[in-house]
C-alpha angles and dihedrals in degrees: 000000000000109000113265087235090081087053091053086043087053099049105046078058090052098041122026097244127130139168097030094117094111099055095039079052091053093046091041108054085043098047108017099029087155096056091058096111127226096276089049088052088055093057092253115149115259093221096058089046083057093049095048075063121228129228089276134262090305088083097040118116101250089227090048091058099038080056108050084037093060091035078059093060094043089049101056095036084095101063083035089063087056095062093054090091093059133111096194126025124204116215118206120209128187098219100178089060104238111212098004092302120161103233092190083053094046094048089046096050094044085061096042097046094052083052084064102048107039115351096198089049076063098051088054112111102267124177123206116238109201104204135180083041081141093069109077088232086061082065097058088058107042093076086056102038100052083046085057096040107100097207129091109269095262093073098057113085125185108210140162118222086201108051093022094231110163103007103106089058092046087054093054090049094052100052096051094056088055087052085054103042115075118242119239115283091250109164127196131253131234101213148112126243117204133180108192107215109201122246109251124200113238080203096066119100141166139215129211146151118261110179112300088349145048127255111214113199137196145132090233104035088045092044086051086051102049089054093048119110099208095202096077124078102214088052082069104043083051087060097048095052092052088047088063100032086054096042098239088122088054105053086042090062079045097059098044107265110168126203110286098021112136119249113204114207116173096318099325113102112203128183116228129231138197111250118208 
């Protein structure tokens, strides 16, 4: 049975799509097992068996290649959901063919495949950027690609990301279709929202084993700490009398605290001693 890479090749020729291997690799070995070709058995990465190429989609299993077709769909259905929320779309087209790519059948597929997923998304003004119109293979497409485009000449723009050609009037452009089109009715609500945030009691305190000491914690007893100046001695005594007045000295001798263990509170570390 032919490698599914060469389905995932074909389609990709068929269809537009690159660098899904790793999903298709992930449905494939849940729900085909049996369509992973030799080099996928072998532990091989799908993505560099479809760059080594493969005879084309004459020798691809027809189930291997409904399927990846239709895992492609599924795949790019989550960006797609982003753009739902959009006036004016604007469709990228490789024009110079990277990697032997057919940029009429890209540009065909992209719109067929947002009829399928959503046919009003399609219907949305969309203008053609031509890009890549700097590499010598880009003008041997542009004659077949504007024939193939279905919009009025003024919303296809030839343009080089590189060299940035063309982009600055793409931009304008742009910006005075979105002054055209009308924004969503979105009205607005008359409405509160509230988030109830539960009463906590400063009081509270824990006490836990952290290494060869102990971490008390508590919202009361490691505010107290933070505001303490340890240089002075009466700022000591003062922690050591809401310790027992809280009960955090007490549940410490319950837990097992010794002389000298360290008792963590916030980021001071004390050492505790026996008191007569």
């Amino acid at each position: 049975m032919p490698s599914i890479a060469c389905a995932a090749q074909a389609a990709g020729e068929q269809g537009g799509v690159k660098r899904v291997e790793v999903e298709l690799t992930r449905e494939l070995r849940i729900q085909r097992p049996e369509l992973l070709g030799r080099r996928e058995q072998q532990g091989r990465c799908l993505a560099s068996t479809i760059r080594g190429g493969c005879s084309g989609a004459k020798d691809v299993d027809p189930g291997a290649l409904e399927f990846v077709q239709r895992a492609r769909l599924r795949i790019r259905r989550k960006p797609e959901r982003l753009i739902e929320r959009t006036r004016l779309l604007l469709h990228l087209v490789d024009a110079a063919g990277v990697d032997g790519r057919n940029p009429v059948d890209d540009y065909r597929q992209i719109n067929e495949e947002l009829r399928q997923y959503q046919p009003e998304l399609a219907r949305r003004p969309q203008i053609v950027v031509l890009n890549k119109t700097d590499l010598p293979e880009a003008h041997a497409n542009l004659d077949r690609l504007r024939a193939a485009i279905t919009l009025p000449p003024s919303q296809v723009f030839d343009i080089s990301a590189a060299t940035r050609a063309g982009v600055d009037a793409l931009m304008q452009h742009v910006a005075a279709r979105l002054l055209e089109i009308p924004g969503p009715n979105r009205e607005a609500r008359d409405e509160q929202l509230t988030w109830p945030v539960p009463e906590v009691d400063e009081r509270l305190f824990s006490v836990e084993p952290e290494g060869a000491g102990w971490r008390v914690r508590g919202k009361k007893i490691e505010r107290l700490i933070s505001m303490t100046n340890f240089a002075q001695s009466e700022s000591l005594m003062r922690i050591q009398r809401v310790m027992q007045a809280s009960g955090i000295s007490n549940a410490l001798i319950t837990a097992g605290v010794q002389e000298g263990d360290t008792v963590y509170i916030e980021k001071a570390a004390l050492t505790w001693a026996d008191q007569e």
